[in-house]
C-alpha positions in Angstrom: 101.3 297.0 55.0 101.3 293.8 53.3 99.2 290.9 53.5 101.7 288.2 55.6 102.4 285.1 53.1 104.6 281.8 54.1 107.6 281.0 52.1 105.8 278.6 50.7 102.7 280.8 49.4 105.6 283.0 48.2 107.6 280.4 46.0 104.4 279.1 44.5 103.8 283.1 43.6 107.2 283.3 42.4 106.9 280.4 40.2 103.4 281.6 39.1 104.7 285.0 37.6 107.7 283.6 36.0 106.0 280.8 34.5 103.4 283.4 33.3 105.6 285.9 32.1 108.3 282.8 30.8 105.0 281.5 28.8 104.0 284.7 27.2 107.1 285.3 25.5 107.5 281.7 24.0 104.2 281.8 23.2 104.4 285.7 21.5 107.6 285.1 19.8 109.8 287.8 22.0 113.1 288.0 21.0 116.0 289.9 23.1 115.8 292.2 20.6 112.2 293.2 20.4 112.7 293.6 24.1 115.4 296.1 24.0 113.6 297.7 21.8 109.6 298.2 21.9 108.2 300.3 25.0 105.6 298.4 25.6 107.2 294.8 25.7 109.4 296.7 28.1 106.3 297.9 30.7 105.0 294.2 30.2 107.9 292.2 31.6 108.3 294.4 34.3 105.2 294.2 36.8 106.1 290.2 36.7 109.3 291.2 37.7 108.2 293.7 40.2 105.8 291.0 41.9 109.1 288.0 41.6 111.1 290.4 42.9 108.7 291.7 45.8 107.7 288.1 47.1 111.9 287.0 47.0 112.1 290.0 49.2 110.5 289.3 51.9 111.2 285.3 52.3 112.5 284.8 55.6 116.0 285.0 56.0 116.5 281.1 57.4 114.4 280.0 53.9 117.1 281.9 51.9 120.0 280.4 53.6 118.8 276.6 53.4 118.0 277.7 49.4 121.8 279.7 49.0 122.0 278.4 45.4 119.1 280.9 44.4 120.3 284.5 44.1 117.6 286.0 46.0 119.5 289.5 46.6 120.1 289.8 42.8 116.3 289.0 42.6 115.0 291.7 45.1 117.5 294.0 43.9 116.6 293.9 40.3 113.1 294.6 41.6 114.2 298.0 43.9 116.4 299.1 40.6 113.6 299.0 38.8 110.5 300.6 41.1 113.4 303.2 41.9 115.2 304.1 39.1 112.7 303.1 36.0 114.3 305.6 33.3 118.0 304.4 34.2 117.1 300.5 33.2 119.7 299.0 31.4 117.3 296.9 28.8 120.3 294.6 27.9 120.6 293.7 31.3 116.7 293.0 31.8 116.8 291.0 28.5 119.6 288.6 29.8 117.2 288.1 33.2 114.4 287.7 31.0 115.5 285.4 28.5 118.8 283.6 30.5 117.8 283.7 34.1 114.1 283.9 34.5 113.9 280.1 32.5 116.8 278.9 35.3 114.9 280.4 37.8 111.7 278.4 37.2 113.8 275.3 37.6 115.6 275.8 40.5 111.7 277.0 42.2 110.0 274.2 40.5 112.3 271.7 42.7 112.0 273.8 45.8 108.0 272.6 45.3 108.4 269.0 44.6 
């Protein structure tokens, strides 16, 4: 199946595709609105939210309980919701993670490196 990573190699991915995807919209000018609305903006957030979502996954279990103050099931989840039911995405919702929760995210990862 899937190549075995450590917790650690896993954060640092995490970081590395919100960062990425974090920088691309400051840097493009995204708004909440152009999200919601242009198709392609849309396909572009989602494969780093795919991978963030994939790599929160499968940390172990004992990682997520010493780190409870990250909302690694809401992470995963939003991943599996959108892999599995793509055409039912609530945009508004995705926006908020995007703009709201992805920046929050970085934070709380950043200090899980240091």
């Amino acid at each position: 199946c899937c190549m075995k990573y450590s917790d650690e190699q896993r954060i640092q991915k995490i970081l590395m595709y919100s960062k990425k995807l974090n920088d691309y919209i400051e840097e493009n000018g995204i708004t909440k609105e152009k999200l919601m609305r242009e198709y392609a903006l849309q396909w572009l957030v989602t494969t780093p939210l795919y991978n963030i979502g994939e790599h929160a996954y499968y940390i172990s279990k004992e990682y997520k309980a010493e780190h409870s103050d990250i909302p690694w099931g809401m992470i995963s989840g939003l991943r599996h919701r959108l892999v599995h039911d793509y055409d039912g995405t609530n945009w508004s919702i995705i926006s908020d993670v995007v703009f709201e929760e992805l920046p929050q995210l970085i934070l709380q990862i950043q200090k899980l490196i240091r």
